[in-house]
C-alpha positions in Angstrom: -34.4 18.9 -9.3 -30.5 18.2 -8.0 -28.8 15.7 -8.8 -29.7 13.8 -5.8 -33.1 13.5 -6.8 -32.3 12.4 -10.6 -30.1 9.9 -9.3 -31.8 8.1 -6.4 -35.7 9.0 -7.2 -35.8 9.8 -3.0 -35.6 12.5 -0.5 -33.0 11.8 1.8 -31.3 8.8 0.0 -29.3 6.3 2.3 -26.2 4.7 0.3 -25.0 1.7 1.7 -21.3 0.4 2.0 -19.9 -2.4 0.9 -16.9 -2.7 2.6 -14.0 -4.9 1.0 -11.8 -7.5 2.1 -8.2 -6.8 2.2 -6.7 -6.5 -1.3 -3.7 -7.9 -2.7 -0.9 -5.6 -1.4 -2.7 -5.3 2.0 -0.9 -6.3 4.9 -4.3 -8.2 5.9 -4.9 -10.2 2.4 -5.6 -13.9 2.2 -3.4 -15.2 -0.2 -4.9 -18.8 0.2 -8.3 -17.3 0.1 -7.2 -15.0 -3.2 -9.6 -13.1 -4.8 -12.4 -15.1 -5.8 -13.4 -15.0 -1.7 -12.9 -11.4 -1.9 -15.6 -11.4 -4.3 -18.1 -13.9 -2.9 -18.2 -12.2 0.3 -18.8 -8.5 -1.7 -21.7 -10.6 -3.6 -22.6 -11.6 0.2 -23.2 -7.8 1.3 -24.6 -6.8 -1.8 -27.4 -8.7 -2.0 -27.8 -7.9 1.5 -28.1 -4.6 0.8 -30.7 -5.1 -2.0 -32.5 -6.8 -0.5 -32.6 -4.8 2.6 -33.6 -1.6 0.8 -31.0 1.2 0.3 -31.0 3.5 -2.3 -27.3 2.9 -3.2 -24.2 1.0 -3.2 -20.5 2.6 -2.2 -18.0 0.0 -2.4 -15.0 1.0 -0.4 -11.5 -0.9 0.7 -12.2 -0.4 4.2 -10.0 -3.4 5.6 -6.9 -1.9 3.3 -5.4 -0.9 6.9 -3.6 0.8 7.2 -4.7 2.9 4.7 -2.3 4.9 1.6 -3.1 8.8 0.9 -1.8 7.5 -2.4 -2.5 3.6 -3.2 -0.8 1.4 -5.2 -2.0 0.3 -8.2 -3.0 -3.3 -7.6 -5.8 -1.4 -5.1 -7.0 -0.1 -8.0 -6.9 -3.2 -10.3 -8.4 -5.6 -7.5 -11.5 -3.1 -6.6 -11.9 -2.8 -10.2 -12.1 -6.5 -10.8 -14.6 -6.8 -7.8 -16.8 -4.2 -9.1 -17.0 -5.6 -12.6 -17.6 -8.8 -11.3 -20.2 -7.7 -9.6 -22.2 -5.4 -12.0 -24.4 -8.1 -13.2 -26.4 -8.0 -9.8 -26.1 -4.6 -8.7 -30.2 -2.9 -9.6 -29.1 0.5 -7.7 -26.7 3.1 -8.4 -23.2 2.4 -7.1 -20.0 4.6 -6.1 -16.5 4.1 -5.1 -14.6 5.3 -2.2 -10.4 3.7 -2.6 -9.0 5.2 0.5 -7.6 7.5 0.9 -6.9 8.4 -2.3 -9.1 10.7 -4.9 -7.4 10.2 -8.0 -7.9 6.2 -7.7 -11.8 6.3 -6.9 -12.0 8.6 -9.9 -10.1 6.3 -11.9 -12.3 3.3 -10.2 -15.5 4.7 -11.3 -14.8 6.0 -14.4 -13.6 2.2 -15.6 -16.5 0.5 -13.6 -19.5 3.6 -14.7 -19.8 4.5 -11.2 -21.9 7.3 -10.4 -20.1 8.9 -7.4 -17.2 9.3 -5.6 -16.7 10.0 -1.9 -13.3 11.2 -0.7 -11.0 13.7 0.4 -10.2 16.0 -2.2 -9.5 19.4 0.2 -7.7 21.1 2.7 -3.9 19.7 4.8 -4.3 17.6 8.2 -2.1 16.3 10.3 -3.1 12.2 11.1 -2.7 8.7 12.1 -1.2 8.0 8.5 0.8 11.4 8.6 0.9 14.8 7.3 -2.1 14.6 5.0 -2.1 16.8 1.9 -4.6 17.2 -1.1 -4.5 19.1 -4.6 -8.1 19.4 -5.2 -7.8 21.2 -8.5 -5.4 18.5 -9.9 -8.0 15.8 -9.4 -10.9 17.8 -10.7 -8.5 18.1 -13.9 -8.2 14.7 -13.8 -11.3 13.9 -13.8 -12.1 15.3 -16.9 -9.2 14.7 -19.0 -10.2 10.7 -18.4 -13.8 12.4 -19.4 -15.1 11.2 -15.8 -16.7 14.9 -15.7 -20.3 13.1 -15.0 -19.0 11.3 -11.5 -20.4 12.9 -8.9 -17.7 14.0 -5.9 -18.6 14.0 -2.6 -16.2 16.2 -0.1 -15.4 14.7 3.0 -14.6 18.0 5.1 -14.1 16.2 8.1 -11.8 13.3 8.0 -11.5 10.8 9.9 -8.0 10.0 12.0 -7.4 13.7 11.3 -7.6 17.3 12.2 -7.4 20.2 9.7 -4.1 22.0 10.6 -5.3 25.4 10.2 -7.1 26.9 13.3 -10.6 27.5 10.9 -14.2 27.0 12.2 -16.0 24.1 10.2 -18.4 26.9 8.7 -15.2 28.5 7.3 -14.4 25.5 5.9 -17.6 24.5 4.3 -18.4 27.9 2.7 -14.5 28.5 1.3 -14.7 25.1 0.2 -18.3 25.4 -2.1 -17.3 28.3 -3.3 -13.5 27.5 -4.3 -14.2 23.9 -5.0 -17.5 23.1 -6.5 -18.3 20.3 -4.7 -21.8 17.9 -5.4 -22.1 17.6 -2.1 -20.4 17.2 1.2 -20.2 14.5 4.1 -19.6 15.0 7.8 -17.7 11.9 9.7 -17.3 10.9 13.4 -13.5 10.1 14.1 -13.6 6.6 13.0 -16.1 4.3 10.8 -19.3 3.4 13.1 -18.4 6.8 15.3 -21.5 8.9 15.4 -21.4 12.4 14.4 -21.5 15.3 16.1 -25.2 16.8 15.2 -24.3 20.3 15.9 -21.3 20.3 13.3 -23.7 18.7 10.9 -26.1 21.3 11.3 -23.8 24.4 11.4 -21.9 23.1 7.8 -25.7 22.4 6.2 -26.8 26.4 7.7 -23.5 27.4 6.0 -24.0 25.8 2.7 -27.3 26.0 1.9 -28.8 24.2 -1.5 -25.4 22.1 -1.0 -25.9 18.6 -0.4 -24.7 17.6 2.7 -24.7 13.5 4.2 -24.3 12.2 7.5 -21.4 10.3 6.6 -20.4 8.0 9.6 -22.4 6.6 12.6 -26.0 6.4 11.7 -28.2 4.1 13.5 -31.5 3.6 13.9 -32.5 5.6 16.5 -30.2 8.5 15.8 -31.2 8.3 11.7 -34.2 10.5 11.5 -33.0 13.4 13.8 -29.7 13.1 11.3 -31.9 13.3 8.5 -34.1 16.4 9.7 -30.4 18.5 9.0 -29.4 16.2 6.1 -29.9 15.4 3.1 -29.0 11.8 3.1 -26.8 9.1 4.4 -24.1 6.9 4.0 -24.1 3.8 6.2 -21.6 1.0 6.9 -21.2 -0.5 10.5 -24.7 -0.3 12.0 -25.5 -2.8 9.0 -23.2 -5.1 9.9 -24.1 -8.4 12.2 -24.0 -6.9 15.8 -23.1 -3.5 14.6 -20.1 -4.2 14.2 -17.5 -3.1 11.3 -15.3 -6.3 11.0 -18.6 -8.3 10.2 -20.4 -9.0 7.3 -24.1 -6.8 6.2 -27.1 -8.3 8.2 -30.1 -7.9 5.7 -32.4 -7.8 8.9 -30.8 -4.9 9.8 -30.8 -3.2 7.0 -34.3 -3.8 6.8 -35.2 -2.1 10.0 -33.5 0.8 9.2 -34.4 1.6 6.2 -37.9 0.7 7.5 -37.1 3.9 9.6 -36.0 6.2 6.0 -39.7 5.1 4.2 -41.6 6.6 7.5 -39.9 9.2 7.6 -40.1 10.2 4.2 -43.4 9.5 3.8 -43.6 12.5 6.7 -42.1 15.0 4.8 -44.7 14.7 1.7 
């Protein structure tokens, strides 16, 4: 059994986002608002969520635009305070994603007992927020020494807003990075949050990798979702939740209901 399995108790989890208002330090925060309506409206999504049926719970500072390759520290302290605020409710597994920055989610999760991470910890791009460089080994070693060596990490391979610099094919990419890396899985992305993915790449990176767990990471909808799901092993969903399918809004249990409505037949299927 993979950790997968352990974790969620289903084939082909779907993990759910609960995307963040804009943080103190964002350009985009509501200082009259403050953080208390940060928090309700998390509490808002969550229980949306729930309700709706996912298997988990990433909570991510998507409206933090324009998004740090390295965040400040108040990110950290903010998501951390939403989290813990928050814990009381939560009856599924939850991760954290603090964009872009691995060493922060790692540091997020290990203070809140998240179960997984989701960033990018690999490779150099060029993008909208620059030239984009990691240090994967550094943040593995991280990880441990704050003796968060039972977080999951989940490799996003293909960013989005970016494009690896070297000229490498994406099954170069996913095979170097297994076997160099370690990864607990990896997610494939569309260009933006709510941009489908390309179902070819998927397929090609989950032939590469083989017992590697590999999500459909951006751009899942209801009638795309089970041919994603046929290639991989699970899902992370954000904007196709949202009221109108759109990103800026909040979670529409309804929604989320009919999707996952979707998931449980098609499980059922595979047994």
């Amino acid at each position: 059994m993979n950790w997968l399995n352990e974790l969620f108790h289903e084939k082909k989890p779907i993990i759910g986002m609960c995307h963040l208002q804009a943080l103190p330090g964002d350009p985009r925060y509501d200082k009259k608002l403050g953080m208390k309506w940060v928090v309700d409206k998390a509490i808002t999504d969550v229980n949306a969520l729930q309700d709706g049926g996912v298997d988990a719970i990433m909570f991510s500072n998507e409206y933090s635009l324009p998004y740090l390759t390295k965040v400040n520290p108040e990110t950290v302290a903010a998501m951390s305070r939403v989290i813990g605020e928050l814990k009381h409710i939560l009856k599924i597994p939850f991760g954290v994603d603090c964009l872009w920055d691995p060493y922060a989610s790692i540091d997020i999760a290990a203070a809140t007992e998240g179960k997984f991470v989701r960033e990018v910890f690999t490779g150099v791009y060029a993008s909208d927020f620059g030239l984009w460089n990691t240090n994967c080994g550094e943040a593995v070693r991280h990880q441990y020494e704050i003796g968060a060596e039972n977080v999951k990490l989940i490799f996003n391979i293909v960013p989005e807003a970016a494009k690896y610099l070297a000229d490498r094919e994406i099954e170069s990419i996913a095979t170097t990075t297994v076997f160099n890396c370690k990864p607990d899985a990896l997610c494939i992305s569309g260009a933006t949050a709510g941009k489908a993915i390309d179902h070819e790449i998927l397929k090609r990176v989950k032939s590469a990798v083989g017992d590697t767990i590999v999500f459909a990471n951006t751009g899942c909808r209801s009638n795309t979702i089970e041919n994603l799901l046929k290639i991989a092993d699970g899902a992370i969903v954000g904007t196709t939740f949202k009221i109108d399918g759109k990103f800026e809004n909040a979670v529409d249990c309804n929604r989320v209901k009919e999707f996952m409505e979707i998931v449980k037949k098609f499980r059922k299927a595979l047994l």
